[in-house]
C-alpha positions in Angstrom: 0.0 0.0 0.0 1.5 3.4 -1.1 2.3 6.4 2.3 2.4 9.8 1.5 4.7 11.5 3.7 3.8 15.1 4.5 5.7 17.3 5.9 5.1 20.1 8.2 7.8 22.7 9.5 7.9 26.3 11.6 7.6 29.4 9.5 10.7 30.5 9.0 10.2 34.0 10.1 9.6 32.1 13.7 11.7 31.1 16.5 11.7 27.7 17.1 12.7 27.4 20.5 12.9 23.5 20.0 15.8 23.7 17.0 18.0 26.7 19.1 17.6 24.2 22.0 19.2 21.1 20.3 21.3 23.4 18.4 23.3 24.6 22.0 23.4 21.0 23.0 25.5 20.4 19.5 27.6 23.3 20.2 28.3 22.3 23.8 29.2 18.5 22.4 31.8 20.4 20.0 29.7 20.4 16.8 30.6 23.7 15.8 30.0 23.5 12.1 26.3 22.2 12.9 24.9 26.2 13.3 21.3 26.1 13.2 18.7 23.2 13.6 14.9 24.0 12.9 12.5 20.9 14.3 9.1 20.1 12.1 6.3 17.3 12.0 5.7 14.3 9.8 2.8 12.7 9.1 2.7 9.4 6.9 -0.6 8.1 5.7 -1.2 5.3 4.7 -3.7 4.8 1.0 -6.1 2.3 0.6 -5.8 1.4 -3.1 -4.1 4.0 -5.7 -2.9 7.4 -5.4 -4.5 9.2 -7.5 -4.8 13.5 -8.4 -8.1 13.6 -5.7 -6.2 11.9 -3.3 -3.4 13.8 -3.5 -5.6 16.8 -3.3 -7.7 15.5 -0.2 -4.2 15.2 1.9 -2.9 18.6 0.7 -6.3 20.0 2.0 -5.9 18.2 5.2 -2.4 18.6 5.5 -3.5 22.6 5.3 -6.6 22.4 7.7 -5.7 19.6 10.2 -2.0 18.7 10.1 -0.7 22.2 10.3 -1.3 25.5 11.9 -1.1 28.3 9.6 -0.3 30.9 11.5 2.8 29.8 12.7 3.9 26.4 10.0 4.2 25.7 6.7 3.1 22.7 5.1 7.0 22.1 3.0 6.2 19.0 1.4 3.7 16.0 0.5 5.3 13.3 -1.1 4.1 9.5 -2.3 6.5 6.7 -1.4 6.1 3.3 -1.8 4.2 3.8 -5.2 6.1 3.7 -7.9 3.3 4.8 -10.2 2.0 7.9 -8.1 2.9 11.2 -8.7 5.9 11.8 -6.5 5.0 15.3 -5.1 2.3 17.9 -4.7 
């Protein structure tokens, strides 16, 4: 059964108190060349049969609505994998 993989990050206007925080735990380990980390969300769902335009369309509308808030993410990507017929990305 195909997954589409969509993925959901902070606007990048936004602090993202998660990424600095992990980001001064690399630098205090000595990862100096490791300057900036930003931390998102991923969602895979899985498809019950084929991947089709509508479908696609139904998880970019969710993906919009329900996996994301809009005022402070962005939805960067939706991509199929396990399907090697489906469109690859929205």
């Amino acid at each position: 059964m195909p997954t589409i993989v969509v993925e959901v990050m902070p606007k990048a206007e936004l602090l993202d108190p998660q990424g600095k925080a992990v980001a001064g735990a690399l630098a205090r380990l000595g990862q100096k060349q490791l300057t900036d980390v930003r931390i998102g969300k991923r969602f895979e769902v899985t498809v019950e049969g084929e991947v089709t335009d509508a479908v696609l369309a139904d998880v970019q509308r969710l993906a919009d609505e329900m996996f994301s808030n809009s005022v402070i993410e962005d939805v960067v990507s939706i991509t199929v994998a396990d399907s090697a017929d489906a469109p690859a990305a929205v």
